[in-house]
C-alpha positions in Angstrom: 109.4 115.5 82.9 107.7 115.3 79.6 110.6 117.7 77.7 113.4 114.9 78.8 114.6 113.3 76.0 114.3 109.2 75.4 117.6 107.4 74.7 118.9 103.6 74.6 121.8 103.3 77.2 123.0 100.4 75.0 122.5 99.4 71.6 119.1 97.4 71.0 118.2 98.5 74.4 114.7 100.1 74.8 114.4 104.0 75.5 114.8 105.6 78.1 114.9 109.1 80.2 118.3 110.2 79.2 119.3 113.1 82.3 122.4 115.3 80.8 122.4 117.6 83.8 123.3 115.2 87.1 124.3 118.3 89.2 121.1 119.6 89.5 120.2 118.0 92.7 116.7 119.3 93.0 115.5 117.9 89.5 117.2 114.3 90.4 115.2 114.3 93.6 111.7 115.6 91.1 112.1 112.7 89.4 113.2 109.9 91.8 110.4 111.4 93.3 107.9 111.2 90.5 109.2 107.5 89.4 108.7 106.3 93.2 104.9 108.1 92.7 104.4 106.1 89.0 105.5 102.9 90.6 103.5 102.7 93.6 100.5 103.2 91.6 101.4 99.9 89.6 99.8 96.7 90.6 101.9 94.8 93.5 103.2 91.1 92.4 101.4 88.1 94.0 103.2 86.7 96.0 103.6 82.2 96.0 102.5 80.6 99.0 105.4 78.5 100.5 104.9 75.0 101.8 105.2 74.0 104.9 108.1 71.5 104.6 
């Protein structure tokens, strides 16, 4: 969804996708779908080991 415009939801917020249009089911689901696809290709946290106690 490169033609989305960027937005700040708040002032001195960083940008980002502003959606005008939330009745259009079918390009809310494209892009949950797409962000879900971005962020699984991201690096997982480490997780801490946990003591024994």
């Amino acid at each position: 969804f490169p033609e989305l415009p960027l937005a700040p939801p708040y002032a001195g917020a960083k940008d980002y996708i502003r959606v005008e249009d939330t009745d259009d089911a079918a390009a809310l689901c494209a892009l949950a779908r797409l962000t879900c696809e971005a962020l699984a290709e991201l690096p997982q946290p480490k997780r801490r080991k946990r003591n024994a106690p």
